[in-house]
C-alpha positions as CSV (number, residue, x, y, z in Angstrom):
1,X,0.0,0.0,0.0
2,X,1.3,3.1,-1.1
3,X,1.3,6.5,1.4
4,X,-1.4,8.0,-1.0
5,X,-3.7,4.8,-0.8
6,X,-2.5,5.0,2.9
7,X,-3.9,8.5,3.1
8,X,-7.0,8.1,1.3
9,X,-8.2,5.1,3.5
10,X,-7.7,7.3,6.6
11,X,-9.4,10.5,5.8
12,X,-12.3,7.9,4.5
13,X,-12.4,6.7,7.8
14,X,-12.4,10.1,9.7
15,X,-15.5,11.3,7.2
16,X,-17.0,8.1,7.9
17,X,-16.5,8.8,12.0
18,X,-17.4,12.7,11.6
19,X,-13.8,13.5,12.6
20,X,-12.5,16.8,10.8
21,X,-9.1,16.2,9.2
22,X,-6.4,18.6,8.0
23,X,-3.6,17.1,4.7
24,X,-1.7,19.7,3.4
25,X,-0.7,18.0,-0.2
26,X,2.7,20.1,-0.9
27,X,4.6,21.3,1.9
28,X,6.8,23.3,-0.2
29,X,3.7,25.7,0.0
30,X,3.0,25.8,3.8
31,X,5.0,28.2,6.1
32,X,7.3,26.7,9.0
33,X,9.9,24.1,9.8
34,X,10.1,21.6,7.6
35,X,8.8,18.0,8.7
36,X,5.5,18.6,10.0
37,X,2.6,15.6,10.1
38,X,0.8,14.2,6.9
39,X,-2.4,14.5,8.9
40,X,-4.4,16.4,11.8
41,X,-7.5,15.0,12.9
42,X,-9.4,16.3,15.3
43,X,-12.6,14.9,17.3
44,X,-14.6,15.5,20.3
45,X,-11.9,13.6,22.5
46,X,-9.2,14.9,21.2
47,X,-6.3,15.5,18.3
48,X,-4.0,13.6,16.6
49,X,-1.2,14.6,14.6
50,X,0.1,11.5,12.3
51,X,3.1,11.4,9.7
52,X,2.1,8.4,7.2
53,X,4.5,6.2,5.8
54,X,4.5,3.5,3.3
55,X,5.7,0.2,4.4
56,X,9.1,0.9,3.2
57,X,9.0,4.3,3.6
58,X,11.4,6.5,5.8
59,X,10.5,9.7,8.0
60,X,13.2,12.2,7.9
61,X,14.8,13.8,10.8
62,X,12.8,16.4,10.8
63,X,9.7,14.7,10.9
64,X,10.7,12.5,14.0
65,X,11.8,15.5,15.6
66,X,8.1,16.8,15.3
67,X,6.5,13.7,16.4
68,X,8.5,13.7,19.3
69,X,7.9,17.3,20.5
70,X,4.2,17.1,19.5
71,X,4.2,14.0,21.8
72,X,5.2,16.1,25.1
73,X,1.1,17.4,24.8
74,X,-0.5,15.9,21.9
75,X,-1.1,12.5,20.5
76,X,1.7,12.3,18.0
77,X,3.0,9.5,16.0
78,X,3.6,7.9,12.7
79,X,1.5,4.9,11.4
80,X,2.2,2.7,8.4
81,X,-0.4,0.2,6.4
82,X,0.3,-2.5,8.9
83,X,-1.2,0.0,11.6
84,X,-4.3,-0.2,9.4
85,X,-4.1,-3.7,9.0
86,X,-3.5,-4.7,12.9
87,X,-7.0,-2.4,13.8
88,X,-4.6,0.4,15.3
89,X,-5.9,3.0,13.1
90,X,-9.0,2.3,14.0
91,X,-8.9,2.0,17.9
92,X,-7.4,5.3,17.5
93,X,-9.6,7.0,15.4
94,X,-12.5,5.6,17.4
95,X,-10.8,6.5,20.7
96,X,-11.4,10.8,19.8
97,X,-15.1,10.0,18.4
């Protein structure tokens, strides 16, 4: 599974849960550091802030340095297709609903 079929299976399931979701699709565009999450979804029990990889797919420095500082407050971290695969995304997801 490709990031971009990662991607479109998520936000599917957010729309599905009536979770509002944020992707910005080139980051050369947005303002900032580089390295910030593929995804912010937000619910009525909270936010998370996800990088999405591909199975073979590597975050950059900058990216893990994100998750980590997110992680001090927020719910930060970085899920592959096995995370959909397992039921983690969804537990998740489910879990700010």
């Amino acid at each position: 599974m490709t990031e971009a079929e990662l991607l479109a299976e998520v936000t599917k399931r957010c729309d599905q849960l009536g979770l509002l979701h944020h992707h910005c699709r080139d980051s050369r565009y947005c303002d900032g550091n580089r390295g910030w999450p593929d995804l912010v979804i937000v619910g009525p029990q909270g936010v998370l802030f996800r990088e999405l990889k591909s199975e073979d797919g590597r975050a950059s420095r900058a990216q893990l340095r994100y998750i980590r500082q997110l992680r001090e407050l927020w719910d930060a971290a970085l899920w592959r297709p096995e995370d959909l695969d397992s039921g983690r995304i969804a537990r998740e997801l489910e879990e700010i609903t």
